[in-house]
N, C-alpha and C positions, 0 to 999 in steps of 0.2 A: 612741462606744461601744467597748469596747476590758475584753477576758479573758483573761486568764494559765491557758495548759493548762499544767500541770507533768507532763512524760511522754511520752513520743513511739513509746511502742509504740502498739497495734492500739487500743486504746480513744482513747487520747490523740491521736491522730493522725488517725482517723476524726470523733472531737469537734473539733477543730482546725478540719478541714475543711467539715464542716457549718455551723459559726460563720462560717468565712470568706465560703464560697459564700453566705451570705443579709448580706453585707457587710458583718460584726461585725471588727474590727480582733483578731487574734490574735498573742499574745506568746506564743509555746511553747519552753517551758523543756528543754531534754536536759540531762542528765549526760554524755552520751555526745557525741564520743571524749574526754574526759578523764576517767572513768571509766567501767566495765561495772560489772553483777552479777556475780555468781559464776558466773549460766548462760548469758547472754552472750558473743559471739565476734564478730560485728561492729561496727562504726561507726553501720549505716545503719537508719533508723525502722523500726519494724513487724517485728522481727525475730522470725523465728520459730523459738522455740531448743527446741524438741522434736523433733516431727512438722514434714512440710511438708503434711500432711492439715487438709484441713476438716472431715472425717468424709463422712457419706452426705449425696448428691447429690440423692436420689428425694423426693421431696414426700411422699411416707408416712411419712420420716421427722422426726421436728419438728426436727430441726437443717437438715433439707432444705428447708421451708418456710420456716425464718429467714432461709438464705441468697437464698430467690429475695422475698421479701416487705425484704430489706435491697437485692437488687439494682432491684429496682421504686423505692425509697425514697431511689435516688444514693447509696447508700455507696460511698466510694472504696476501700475494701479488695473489697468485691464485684468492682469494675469494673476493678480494676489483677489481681487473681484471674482473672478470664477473660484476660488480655492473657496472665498467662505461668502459666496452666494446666497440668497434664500429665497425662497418659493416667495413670488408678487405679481400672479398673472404675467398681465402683457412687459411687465414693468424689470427693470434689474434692479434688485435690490441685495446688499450685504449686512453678513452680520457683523456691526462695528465694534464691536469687541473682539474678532477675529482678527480684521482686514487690518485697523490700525495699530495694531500689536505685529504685526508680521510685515507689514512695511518699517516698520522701525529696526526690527530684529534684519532683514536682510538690507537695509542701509548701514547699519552698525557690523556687519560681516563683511560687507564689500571691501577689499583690499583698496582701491582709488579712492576708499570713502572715511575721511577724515570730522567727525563729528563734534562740535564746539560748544555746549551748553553757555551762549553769551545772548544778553539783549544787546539789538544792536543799536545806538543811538543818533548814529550819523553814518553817510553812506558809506562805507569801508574805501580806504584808498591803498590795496598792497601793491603795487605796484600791476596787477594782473586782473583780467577780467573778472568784473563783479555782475552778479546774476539776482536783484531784487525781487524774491518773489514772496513779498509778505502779506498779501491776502487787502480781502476789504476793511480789515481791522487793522492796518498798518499802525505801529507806535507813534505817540504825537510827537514826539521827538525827531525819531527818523523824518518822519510826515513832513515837519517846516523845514529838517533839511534839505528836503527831496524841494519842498514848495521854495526855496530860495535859490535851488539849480535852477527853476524852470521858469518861478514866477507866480505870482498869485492865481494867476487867470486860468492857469495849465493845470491845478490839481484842484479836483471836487472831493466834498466830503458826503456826500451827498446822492443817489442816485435818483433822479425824478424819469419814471420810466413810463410812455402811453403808450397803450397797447396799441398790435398790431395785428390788421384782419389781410385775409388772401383775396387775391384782384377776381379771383374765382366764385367766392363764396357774395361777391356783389351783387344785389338785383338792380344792373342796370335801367330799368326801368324807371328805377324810382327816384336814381340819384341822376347826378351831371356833372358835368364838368365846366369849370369857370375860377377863372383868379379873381381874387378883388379887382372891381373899377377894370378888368380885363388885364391887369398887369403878369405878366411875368410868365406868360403861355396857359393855355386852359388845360396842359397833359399834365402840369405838373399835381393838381388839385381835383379831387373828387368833394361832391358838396351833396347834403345830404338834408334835402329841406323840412322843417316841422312847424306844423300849424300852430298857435297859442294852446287849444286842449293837448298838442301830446308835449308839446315842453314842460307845461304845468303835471304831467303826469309821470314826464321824463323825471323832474325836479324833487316830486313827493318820492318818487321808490328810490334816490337817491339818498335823500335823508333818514330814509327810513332804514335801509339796507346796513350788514354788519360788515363792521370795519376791522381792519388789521390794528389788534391792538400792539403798541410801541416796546421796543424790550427795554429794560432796565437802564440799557445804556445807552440809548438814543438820547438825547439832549434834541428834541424836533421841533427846531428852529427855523421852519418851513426861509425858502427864499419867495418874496411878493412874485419874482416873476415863473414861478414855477409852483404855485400853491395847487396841494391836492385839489380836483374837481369839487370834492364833499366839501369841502374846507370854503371853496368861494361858494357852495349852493350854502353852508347855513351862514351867510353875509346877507344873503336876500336871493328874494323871487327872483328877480331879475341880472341878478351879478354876473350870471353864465351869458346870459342875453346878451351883454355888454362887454363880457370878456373872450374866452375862446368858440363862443357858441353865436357872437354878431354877425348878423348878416348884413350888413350894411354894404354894399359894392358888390352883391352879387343878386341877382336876379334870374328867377327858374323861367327857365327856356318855356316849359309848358305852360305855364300860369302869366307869363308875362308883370307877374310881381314880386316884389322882393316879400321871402318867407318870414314868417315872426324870429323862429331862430335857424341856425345852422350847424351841423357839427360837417367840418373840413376834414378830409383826408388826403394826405400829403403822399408822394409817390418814394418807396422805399427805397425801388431796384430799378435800373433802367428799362426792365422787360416790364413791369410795374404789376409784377406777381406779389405785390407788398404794400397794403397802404397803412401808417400810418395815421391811429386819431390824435390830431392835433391838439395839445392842451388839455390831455386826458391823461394826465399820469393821477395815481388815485392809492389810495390805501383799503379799497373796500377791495374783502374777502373774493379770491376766485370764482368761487358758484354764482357770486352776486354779479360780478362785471358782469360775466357772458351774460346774465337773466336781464338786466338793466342795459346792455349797451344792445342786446338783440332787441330792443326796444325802436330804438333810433329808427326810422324808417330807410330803406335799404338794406340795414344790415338782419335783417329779421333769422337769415340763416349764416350769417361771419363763420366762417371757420378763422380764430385768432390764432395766429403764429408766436403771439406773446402776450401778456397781459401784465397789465399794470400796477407801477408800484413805486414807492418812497423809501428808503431805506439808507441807514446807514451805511459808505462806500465810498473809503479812499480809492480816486482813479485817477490816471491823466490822461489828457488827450493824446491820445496815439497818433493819430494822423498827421499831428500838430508838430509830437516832442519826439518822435522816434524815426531811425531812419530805416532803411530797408532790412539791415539786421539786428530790428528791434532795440537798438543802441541809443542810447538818449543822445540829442546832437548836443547837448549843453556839457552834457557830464559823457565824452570818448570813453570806451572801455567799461562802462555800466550798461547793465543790459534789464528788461522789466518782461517778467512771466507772469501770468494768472491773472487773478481779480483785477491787479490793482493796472492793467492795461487796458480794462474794461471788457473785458470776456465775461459772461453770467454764468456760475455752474459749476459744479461737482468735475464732470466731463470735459467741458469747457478748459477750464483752469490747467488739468493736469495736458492735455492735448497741445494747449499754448505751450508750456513746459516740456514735452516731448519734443515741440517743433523747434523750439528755442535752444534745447542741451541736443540736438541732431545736428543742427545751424552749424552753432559754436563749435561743437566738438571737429566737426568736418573743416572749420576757418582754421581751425588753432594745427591741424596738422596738414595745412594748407592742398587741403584737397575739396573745395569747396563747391555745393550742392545750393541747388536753388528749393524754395518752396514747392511743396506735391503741386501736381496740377491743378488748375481753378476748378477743376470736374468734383473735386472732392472736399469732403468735408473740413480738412484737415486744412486745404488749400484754401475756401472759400472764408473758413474762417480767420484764417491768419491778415488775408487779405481784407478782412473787414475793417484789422486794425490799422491798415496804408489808407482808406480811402478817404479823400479828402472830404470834409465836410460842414457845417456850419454849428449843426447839432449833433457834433459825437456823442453818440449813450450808450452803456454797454448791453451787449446782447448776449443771450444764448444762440447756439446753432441754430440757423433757419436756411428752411429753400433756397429763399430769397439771395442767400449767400454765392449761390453756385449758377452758374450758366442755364437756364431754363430748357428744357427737349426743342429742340428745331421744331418748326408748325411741321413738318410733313411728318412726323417720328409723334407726334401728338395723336394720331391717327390710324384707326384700320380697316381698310377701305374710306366708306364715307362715315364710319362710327366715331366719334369723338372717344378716347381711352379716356376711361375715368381717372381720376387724381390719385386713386392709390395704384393703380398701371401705370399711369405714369413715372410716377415717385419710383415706382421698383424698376422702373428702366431706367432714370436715373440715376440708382443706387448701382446696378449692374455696371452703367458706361464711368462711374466712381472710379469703383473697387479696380477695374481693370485699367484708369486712367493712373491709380497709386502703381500698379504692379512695377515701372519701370523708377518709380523713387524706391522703393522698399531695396525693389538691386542696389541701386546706389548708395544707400545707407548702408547697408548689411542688416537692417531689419532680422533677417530669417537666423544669421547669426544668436544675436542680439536673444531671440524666441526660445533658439535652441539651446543656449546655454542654460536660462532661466527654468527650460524644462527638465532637463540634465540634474541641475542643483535640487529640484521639488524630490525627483524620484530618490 
Protein backbone atom coordinates (compact mmCIF):
# COMPACT_ATOMS: atom_id res chain seq x y z
CA UNK A 1 0.00 0.00 0.00
CA UNK A 2 1.73 3.03 -0.74
CA UNK A 3 0.21 7.31 -1.09
CA UNK A 4 1.77 10.30 -2.57
CA UNK A 5 0.94 13.46 0.06
CA UNK A 6 1.97 16.44 -2.16
CA UNK A 7 2.59 19.23 0.73
CA UNK A 8 4.23 19.20 3.85
CA UNK A 9 2.65 21.90 5.60
CA UNK A 10 0.28 21.36 8.74
CA UNK A 11 -2.52 19.38 6.72
CA UNK A 12 0.01 17.43 4.57
CA UNK A 13 2.17 16.48 7.21
CA UNK A 14 -0.34 15.66 9.88
CA UNK A 15 -2.16 13.33 6.75
CA UNK A 16 1.38 11.91 6.10
CA UNK A 17 1.65 10.91 9.58
CA UNK A 18 -1.51 9.37 10.31
CA UNK A 19 -1.14 7.09 6.94
CA UNK A 20 2.28 6.26 8.16
CA UNK A 21 1.46 5.35 11.92
CA UNK A 22 -1.45 2.68 10.73
CA UNK A 23 1.64 1.47 8.22
CA UNK A 24 0.57 2.81 4.80
CA UNK A 25 3.92 3.40 2.93
CA UNK A 26 4.05 7.52 2.38
CA UNK A 27 5.73 9.27 -0.51
CA UNK A 28 5.54 12.95 0.58
CA UNK A 29 6.33 15.35 -1.94
CA UNK A 30 7.81 19.18 -0.87
CA UNK A 31 8.80 22.02 -2.99
CA UNK A 32 10.72 23.17 -0.38
CA UNK A 33 13.98 24.02 -0.07
CA UNK A 34 14.07 24.32 -3.74
CA UNK A 35 11.36 26.53 -3.87
CA UNK A 36 9.02 28.62 -1.18
CA UNK A 37 5.66 30.53 -1.65
CA UNK A 38 5.78 34.13 -1.51
CA UNK A 39 4.77 33.83 2.31
CA UNK A 40 7.27 31.49 3.25
CA UNK A 41 10.79 31.84 5.00
CA UNK A 42 11.81 28.50 6.04
CA UNK A 43 13.00 25.06 4.65
CA UNK A 44 11.31 23.05 7.49
CA UNK A 45 7.40 21.31 7.31
CA UNK A 46 4.56 22.82 9.09
CA UNK A 47 5.69 26.29 8.84
CA UNK A 48 3.78 28.73 10.29
CA UNK A 49 3.97 31.83 8.26
CA UNK A 50 1.43 34.17 10.11
CA UNK A 51 0.80 33.87 13.70
CA UNK A 52 2.60 31.32 15.93
CA UNK A 53 -1.09 31.13 17.67
CA UNK A 54 -3.48 28.37 17.63
CA UNK A 55 -6.11 30.65 18.96
CA UNK A 56 -8.06 29.86 22.22
CA UNK A 57 -7.18 27.13 24.40
CA UNK A 58 -10.49 26.84 26.71
CA UNK A 59 -13.00 24.11 25.49
CA UNK A 60 -15.88 26.73 25.37
CA UNK A 61 -14.33 27.65 22.54
CA UNK A 62 -14.83 25.34 19.39
CA UNK A 63 -11.38 25.72 18.11
CA UNK A 64 -10.53 24.69 21.80
CA UNK A 65 -12.35 21.57 21.64
CA UNK A 66 -10.75 20.75 18.19
CA UNK A 67 -7.49 21.01 19.49
CA UNK A 68 -7.97 18.69 22.68
CA UNK A 69 -10.50 16.18 20.78
CA UNK A 70 -7.19 16.28 17.78
CA UNK A 71 -4.87 15.81 20.71
CA UNK A 72 -6.98 12.59 22.13
CA UNK A 73 -6.94 11.45 18.27
CA UNK A 74 -2.61 11.34 18.07
CA UNK A 75 -2.21 14.27 15.87
CA UNK A 76 1.30 15.13 15.55
CA UNK A 77 0.87 18.72 15.20
CA UNK A 78 -1.17 18.56 18.78
CA UNK A 79 1.63 16.63 20.29
CA UNK A 80 4.89 18.38 18.84
CA UNK A 81 2.42 21.84 20.09
CA UNK A 82 2.70 20.87 23.63
CA UNK A 83 6.70 20.08 23.42
CA UNK A 84 7.41 23.63 22.34
CA UNK A 85 4.41 25.64 23.62
CA UNK A 86 4.67 29.07 25.00
CA UNK A 87 3.03 31.17 27.61
CA UNK A 88 -0.13 33.21 25.63
CA UNK A 89 -2.83 33.63 28.26
CA UNK A 90 -6.02 31.99 27.27
CA UNK A 91 -4.41 31.41 23.81
CA UNK A 92 -2.01 28.19 22.43
CA UNK A 93 0.73 29.34 21.23
CA UNK A 94 4.28 27.62 19.93
CA UNK A 95 7.57 28.53 19.50
CA UNK A 96 8.11 28.15 15.57
CA UNK A 97 11.32 27.66 15.52
CA UNK A 98 11.03 24.53 17.76
CA UNK A 99 7.63 23.10 16.38
CA UNK A 100 8.63 23.36 12.64
CA UNK A 101 12.00 21.90 12.96
CA UNK A 102 10.72 18.82 15.02
CA UNK A 103 7.88 17.99 12.79
CA UNK A 104 10.30 17.70 9.88
CA UNK A 105 12.93 15.82 11.84
CA UNK A 106 10.24 13.02 13.00
CA UNK A 107 8.65 12.88 9.28
CA UNK A 108 12.12 12.35 8.09
CA UNK A 109 12.68 9.33 10.91
CA UNK A 110 9.37 7.58 10.25
CA UNK A 111 10.16 4.39 8.62
CA UNK A 112 6.41 4.61 6.20
CA UNK A 113 7.81 8.05 5.47
CA UNK A 114 9.47 8.50 2.24
CA UNK A 115 10.43 12.30 1.54
CA UNK A 116 10.72 13.89 -2.14
CA UNK A 117 12.28 17.40 -2.42
CA UNK A 118 10.14 18.02 -5.93
CA UNK A 119 7.63 20.89 -7.05
CA UNK A 120 4.93 19.29 -8.00
CA UNK A 121 3.51 20.75 -11.36
CA UNK A 122 0.49 18.63 -12.35
CA UNK A 123 -1.52 16.40 -10.28
CA UNK A 124 0.63 13.18 -9.80
CA UNK A 125 -0.86 10.10 -11.52
CA UNK A 126 1.29 6.67 -9.94
CA UNK A 127 -1.00 4.61 -10.30
CA UNK A 128 -2.12 5.04 -6.29
CA UNK A 129 -3.85 7.34 -4.17
CA UNK A 130 -2.86 11.01 -4.36
CA UNK A 131 -3.43 13.17 -1.24
CA UNK A 132 -3.27 17.25 -2.47
CA UNK A 133 -2.61 19.10 0.36
CA UNK A 134 -0.99 22.29 -0.76
CA UNK A 135 -2.14 24.99 1.17
CA UNK A 136 -3.82 28.45 0.09
CA UNK A 137 -0.70 29.29 -1.90
CA UNK A 138 -1.20 26.28 -4.06
CA UNK A 139 1.42 26.60 -7.44
CA UNK A 140 -0.13 28.12 -10.55
CA UNK A 141 0.77 25.39 -12.28
CA UNK A 142 -0.52 22.59 -10.34
CA UNK A 143 -3.57 25.28 -9.61
CA UNK A 144 -4.83 25.11 -13.73
CA UNK A 145 -4.17 21.73 -13.53
CA UNK A 146 -6.39 20.96 -10.77
CA UNK A 147 -8.80 24.08 -12.42
CA UNK A 148 -8.95 21.98 -15.86
CA UNK A 149 -10.04 18.53 -13.64
CA UNK A 150 -12.73 20.44 -12.34
CA UNK A 151 -13.47 23.45 -14.23
CA UNK A 152 -13.25 27.02 -14.04
CA UNK A 153 -16.17 27.74 -11.77
CA UNK A 154 -14.93 24.94 -9.17
CA UNK A 155 -11.62 26.71 -8.04
CA UNK A 156 -11.36 30.32 -6.34
CA UNK A 157 -8.29 32.13 -6.05
CA UNK A 158 -9.65 34.34 -3.90
CA UNK A 159 -11.44 34.05 -0.42
CA UNK A 160 -14.27 36.98 0.11
CA UNK A 161 -15.34 36.18 3.65
CA UNK A 162 -18.63 38.23 5.68
CA UNK A 163 -18.49 37.96 8.93
CA UNK A 164 -20.63 35.99 11.04
CA UNK A 165 -22.64 36.95 14.42
CA UNK A 166 -24.43 34.37 17.04
CA UNK A 167 -28.48 34.14 16.76
CA UNK A 168 -27.93 34.82 20.52
CA UNK A 169 -26.08 37.88 20.66
CA UNK A 170 -29.20 39.52 18.45
CA UNK A 171 -31.47 42.24 19.96
CA UNK A 172 -34.52 41.05 18.63
CA UNK A 173 -36.21 43.94 19.23
CA UNK A 174 -34.71 45.96 16.97
CA UNK A 175 -34.26 43.66 14.00
CA UNK A 176 -37.02 41.33 11.83
CA UNK A 177 -37.34 39.11 9.88
CA UNK A 178 -38.65 39.35 6.20
CA UNK A 179 -37.28 38.40 2.49
CA UNK A 180 -37.41 40.67 -0.32
CA UNK A 181 -41.08 41.42 -1.76
CA UNK A 182 -41.81 38.26 0.90
CA UNK A 183 -40.03 35.77 -1.30
CA UNK A 184 -38.26 32.74 -0.19
CA UNK A 185 -39.58 32.46 3.68
CA UNK A 186 -39.07 35.22 6.27
CA UNK A 187 -36.82 32.33 8.58
CA UNK A 188 -34.34 32.43 6.23
CA UNK A 189 -33.35 36.39 6.63
CA UNK A 190 -32.90 38.59 9.59
CA UNK A 191 -33.00 42.60 8.51
CA UNK A 192 -31.66 45.07 10.47
CA UNK A 193 -33.28 48.53 9.64
CA UNK A 194 -31.26 52.20 9.64
CA UNK A 195 -32.44 55.58 9.37
CA UNK A 196 -30.52 58.02 6.87
CA UNK A 197 -28.39 59.66 10.17
CA UNK A 198 -26.90 56.21 11.23
CA UNK A 199 -26.14 54.96 7.52
CA UNK A 200 -24.53 58.34 7.00
CA UNK A 201 -22.61 57.68 10.24
CA UNK A 202 -22.42 53.93 9.40
CA UNK A 203 -20.71 55.18 5.98
CA UNK A 204 -18.08 57.99 7.66
CA UNK A 205 -16.47 55.29 10.32
CA UNK A 206 -16.23 53.16 7.44
CA UNK A 207 -14.10 55.14 5.45
CA UNK A 208 -12.38 56.38 7.98
CA UNK A 209 -11.47 52.97 9.90
CA UNK A 210 -7.78 51.06 9.25
CA UNK A 211 -7.59 48.46 6.75
CA UNK A 212 -5.79 45.19 6.21
CA UNK A 213 -3.05 46.28 4.26
CA UNK A 214 -2.24 43.69 0.93
CA UNK A 215 1.00 41.35 1.04
CA UNK A 216 3.29 41.62 -1.62
CA UNK A 217 1.82 39.06 -3.43
CA UNK A 218 -1.56 39.67 -3.71
CA UNK A 219 -2.22 40.89 -7.18
CA UNK A 220 -6.11 42.35 -5.51
CA UNK A 221 -8.17 42.18 -8.38
CA UNK A 222 -11.26 42.46 -6.41
CA UNK A 223 -14.26 40.38 -8.27
CA UNK A 224 -17.41 43.28 -9.00
CA UNK A 225 -19.56 40.88 -7.48
CA UNK A 226 -17.85 40.44 -4.40
CA UNK A 227 -16.05 43.84 -3.73
CA UNK A 228 -14.89 44.71 -0.13
CA UNK A 229 -17.70 46.92 1.65
CA UNK A 230 -14.86 49.75 2.06
CA UNK A 231 -14.20 49.45 -1.52
CA UNK A 232 -18.01 50.20 -2.73
CA UNK A 233 -18.36 52.89 0.31
CA UNK A 234 -15.35 55.07 -1.21
CA UNK A 235 -17.71 54.69 -4.95
CA UNK A 236 -20.17 56.88 -3.12
CA UNK A 237 -22.52 57.97 -0.24
CA UNK A 238 -24.88 55.94 -1.50
CA UNK A 239 -23.29 52.70 -3.26
CA UNK A 240 -24.10 50.51 -0.05
CA UNK A 241 -27.69 51.99 -0.32
CA UNK A 242 -28.03 50.56 -3.66
CA UNK A 243 -26.02 47.45 -3.28
CA UNK A 244 -25.95 45.00 -0.29
CA UNK A 245 -27.42 47.50 2.25
CA UNK A 246 -31.01 48.14 -0.43
CA UNK A 247 -33.95 48.07 1.16
CA UNK A 248 -36.15 47.92 -1.41
CA UNK A 249 -38.82 44.78 -0.83
CA UNK A 250 -38.56 44.89 2.61
CA UNK A 251 -40.68 46.77 4.92
CA UNK A 252 -40.26 47.11 8.95
CA UNK A 253 -43.20 45.56 10.68
CA UNK A 254 -43.07 48.43 13.34
CA UNK A 255 -42.78 51.60 11.21
CA UNK A 256 -44.90 50.31 8.46
CA UNK A 257 -42.18 51.88 6.13
CA UNK A 258 -39.54 50.85 4.21
CA UNK A 259 -35.97 51.81 6.08
CA UNK A 260 -33.42 54.15 4.26
CA UNK A 261 -30.92 51.29 4.23
CA UNK A 262 -30.66 47.69 5.57
CA UNK A 263 -27.91 45.40 6.45
CA UNK A 264 -29.57 41.46 5.73
CA UNK A 265 -28.63 38.59 7.81
CA UNK A 266 -28.85 35.40 6.11
CA UNK A 267 -29.36 32.08 8.39
CA UNK A 268 -26.04 29.94 8.66
CA UNK A 269 -27.31 26.66 10.47
CA UNK A 270 -30.55 25.13 10.47
CA UNK A 271 -31.05 25.87 14.34
CA UNK A 272 -30.03 29.32 13.10
CA UNK A 273 -27.45 29.77 15.95
CA UNK A 274 -25.50 31.58 12.91
CA UNK A 275 -26.19 34.54 10.86
CA UNK A 276 -24.51 35.58 8.37
CA UNK A 277 -23.90 39.57 7.24
CA UNK A 278 -24.70 39.60 3.84
CA UNK A 279 -22.24 41.41 1.37
CA UNK A 280 -19.95 42.24 4.08
CA UNK A 281 -16.76 40.53 3.28
CA UNK A 282 -14.26 43.64 4.03
CA UNK A 283 -10.55 44.12 4.58
CA UNK A 284 -10.89 46.48 7.57
CA UNK A 285 -8.78 45.56 10.53
CA UNK A 286 -10.42 43.20 13.49
CA UNK A 287 -10.94 45.83 16.29
CA UNK A 288 -12.44 47.88 13.48
CA UNK A 289 -15.24 45.48 12.31
CA UNK A 290 -16.56 44.54 15.69
CA UNK A 291 -16.48 48.71 16.60
CA UNK A 292 -18.18 49.67 13.12
CA UNK A 293 -20.44 46.59 12.62
CA UNK A 294 -21.72 46.85 16.51
CA UNK A 295 -22.82 50.00 15.03
CA UNK A 296 -25.62 48.51 12.93
CA UNK A 297 -28.63 48.61 14.93
CA UNK A 298 -29.35 45.30 16.55
CA UNK A 299 -26.19 44.05 16.59
CA UNK A 300 -24.88 46.73 19.29
CA UNK A 301 -23.65 43.57 21.45
CA UNK A 302 -22.87 40.53 18.23
CA UNK A 303 -20.91 38.12 19.58
CA UNK A 304 -19.09 37.27 15.92
CA UNK A 305 -18.16 33.61 15.21
CA UNK A 306 -16.02 35.06 12.29
CA UNK A 307 -15.08 38.06 10.98
CA UNK A 308 -14.28 39.28 7.74
CA UNK A 309 -11.89 39.21 5.11
CA UNK A 310 -10.39 39.11 1.33
CA UNK A 311 -7.38 37.35 0.93
CA UNK A 312 -5.54 35.37 -1.30
CA UNK A 313 -6.86 31.48 -1.36
CA UNK A 314 -6.70 28.63 -3.74
CA UNK A 315 -9.93 26.50 -2.89
CA UNK A 316 -12.49 24.34 -4.42
CA UNK A 317 -15.78 23.78 -3.80
CA UNK A 318 -16.11 20.87 -1.67
CA UNK A 319 -19.54 20.26 -1.66
CA UNK A 320 -19.56 20.51 -5.31
CA UNK A 321 -16.19 18.51 -6.40
CA UNK A 322 -15.71 16.00 -3.66
CA UNK A 323 -17.44 12.91 -2.66
CA UNK A 324 -17.91 11.34 0.72
CA UNK A 325 -14.27 10.48 0.97
CA UNK A 326 -13.09 13.62 0.16
CA UNK A 327 -12.05 12.21 -3.50
CA UNK A 328 -12.43 14.51 -6.32
CA UNK A 329 -15.31 12.92 -8.52
CA UNK A 330 -13.43 14.20 -11.60
CA UNK A 331 -10.07 12.98 -10.83
CA UNK A 332 -10.99 8.95 -8.81
CA UNK A 333 -7.98 8.25 -6.51
CA UNK A 334 -7.06 12.02 -5.58
CA UNK A 335 -8.06 13.11 -2.54
CA UNK A 336 -7.86 17.22 -1.18
CA UNK A 337 -6.67 18.01 2.77
CA UNK A 338 -6.38 21.49 4.33
CA UNK A 339 -6.80 24.98 2.93
CA UNK A 340 -7.28 24.35 -0.27
CA UNK A 341 -10.73 22.34 0.66
CA UNK A 342 -11.82 25.51 2.20
CA UNK A 343 -11.16 24.91 6.06
CA UNK A 344 -9.65 28.37 7.54
CA UNK A 345 -6.73 27.85 10.06
CA UNK A 346 -3.61 26.52 11.68
CA UNK A 347 -6.04 23.88 13.52
CA UNK A 348 -8.31 23.68 11.03
CA UNK A 349 -5.99 22.38 8.15
CA UNK A 350 -4.01 20.00 10.06
CA UNK A 351 -7.57 18.16 11.67
CA UNK A 352 -8.81 18.03 7.93
CA UNK A 353 -5.47 16.19 7.40
CA UNK A 354 -5.92 13.90 10.43
CA UNK A 355 -9.38 13.01 9.34
CA UNK A 356 -8.39 12.46 5.76
CA UNK A 357 -4.89 10.11 6.42
CA UNK A 358 -7.39 8.21 9.39
CA UNK A 359 -10.12 7.78 6.33
CA UNK A 360 -7.60 6.42 3.86
CA UNK A 361 -5.54 4.68 5.93
CA UNK A 362 -8.50 2.49 7.27
CA UNK A 363 -9.97 2.13 3.15
CA UNK A 364 -6.68 1.03 1.97
CA UNK A 365 -6.66 -1.94 4.44
CA UNK A 366 -10.00 -2.37 3.94
CA UNK A 367 -11.42 -1.95 7.25
CA UNK A 368 -13.20 1.19 6.82
CA UNK A 369 -14.55 3.82 9.47
CA UNK A 370 -16.93 6.38 9.05
CA UNK A 371 -16.39 10.31 10.17
CA UNK A 372 -16.39 11.07 14.43
CA UNK A 373 -19.87 11.96 15.23
CA UNK A 374 -21.57 15.17 14.21
CA UNK A 375 -21.31 16.01 18.31
CA UNK A 376 -17.70 16.85 17.56
CA UNK A 377 -15.66 19.20 16.28
CA UNK A 378 -13.73 17.07 14.18
CA UNK A 379 -17.19 15.58 12.90
CA UNK A 380 -18.85 18.96 12.48
CA UNK A 381 -16.20 20.24 10.54
CA UNK A 382 -15.54 17.68 8.11
CA UNK A 383 -19.18 17.81 7.41
CA UNK A 384 -18.98 21.39 6.66
CA UNK A 385 -17.18 20.34 3.60
CA UNK A 386 -20.38 17.74 2.32
CA UNK A 387 -23.03 20.29 2.74
CA UNK A 388 -24.62 21.38 -0.06
CA UNK A 389 -24.67 24.97 -0.68
CA UNK A 390 -24.98 27.94 -2.99
CA UNK A 391 -22.27 29.95 -1.30
CA UNK A 392 -19.53 27.67 -0.22
CA UNK A 393 -16.75 29.84 1.84
CA UNK A 394 -14.23 28.58 3.76
CA UNK A 395 -14.43 28.58 7.38
CA UNK A 396 -12.74 28.20 10.73
CA UNK A 397 -14.40 25.87 13.48
CA UNK A 398 -17.60 27.22 14.70
CA UNK A 399 -20.66 26.15 16.93
CA UNK A 400 -22.63 26.51 14.43
CA UNK A 401 -20.91 23.36 12.90
CA UNK A 402 -22.24 20.87 15.46
CA UNK A 403 -25.80 19.92 16.60
CA UNK A 404 -26.94 22.73 19.14
CA UNK A 405 -28.10 21.47 23.21
CA UNK A 406 -31.68 20.14 22.86
CA UNK A 407 -34.12 23.28 24.60
CA UNK A 408 -34.62 21.10 27.72
CA UNK A 409 -30.54 20.65 28.33
CA UNK A 410 -30.35 24.58 27.60
CA UNK A 411 -31.93 24.95 30.98
CA UNK A 412 -31.79 24.60 34.87
CA UNK A 413 -34.83 24.71 36.38
CA UNK A 414 -36.49 27.69 34.92
CA UNK A 415 -32.76 29.53 34.48
CA UNK A 416 -31.71 29.87 30.98
CA UNK A 417 -27.60 28.28 31.20
CA UNK A 418 -25.63 30.95 29.88
CA UNK A 419 -23.63 30.45 26.63
CA UNK A 420 -20.40 29.52 28.18
CA UNK A 421 -22.52 26.52 30.27
CA UNK A 422 -23.63 25.87 27.57
CA UNK A 423 -20.71 25.54 25.17
CA UNK A 424 -18.99 23.47 28.02
CA UNK A 425 -21.85 20.94 28.05
CA UNK A 426 -21.47 20.74 24.64
CA UNK A 427 -17.84 20.15 24.75
CA UNK A 428 -18.47 17.30 27.42
CA UNK A 429 -21.42 15.44 25.19
CA UNK A 430 -18.11 16.02 22.21
CA UNK A 431 -15.42 14.63 23.74
CA UNK A 432 -17.51 11.54 24.98
CA UNK A 433 -19.30 11.33 21.50
CA UNK A 434 -15.41 10.89 19.85
CA UNK A 435 -14.58 8.34 22.59
CA UNK A 436 -16.10 5.27 20.48
CA UNK A 437 -14.20 6.66 16.98
CA UNK A 438 -10.80 6.97 18.82
CA UNK A 439 -11.47 2.81 19.60
CA UNK A 440 -11.98 2.49 16.18
CA UNK A 441 -9.10 4.17 14.93
CA UNK A 442 -6.58 2.97 17.42
CA UNK A 443 -6.05 6.73 18.31
CA UNK A 444 -4.60 5.64 21.87
CA UNK A 445 -2.14 3.51 20.01
CA UNK A 446 -1.21 6.04 17.67
CA UNK A 447 -0.67 8.51 21.28
CA UNK A 448 1.26 6.01 22.85
CA UNK A 449 3.86 5.34 20.59
CA UNK A 450 4.53 8.97 19.81
CA UNK A 451 4.98 9.23 23.69
CA UNK A 452 7.21 6.18 23.82
CA UNK A 453 9.59 7.73 20.96
CA UNK A 454 9.60 11.66 22.96
CA UNK A 455 10.93 9.83 26.28
Amino acid sequence: MDVTVVGAGLAGSECAWQLAERGVRVRLLEQKPKKRTPAQRHDFFAELVCSNSFRGAALVNAVGLLKEEMRRAGSLIMAVGEHARVPAGGAFAVDRERFGPEITRRLHAHPNVEVVEEEVLAIPDPGHPVVLATGPLTGEALARDLEAALGEEQLAYYDAIAPVVTGESLDWDKVFRASRYDKGGDDAYVNCPMSEAEYRAFIEAILEAEKVSAHEFEDLKYFEGCLPIEVMAQRGFLTLAHGCMKPVGLVDPRTGEQPFAVVQLRMEDAAGEAWNLVGFQTRLKWPEQKRIFRMIPGLENAEFERLGSVHRNTFVRSPEVLDERFELKARPGVLLAGQITGVEGYVESAACGLVLGVLLAHRLQERPVELPDELTALGGLMRHLQRPRKDFQPSNVVWSMMPPLPKKERKRGRRRLPRREQRQLRAEKALAALEPWLDAVGARDVRARFDDAAE
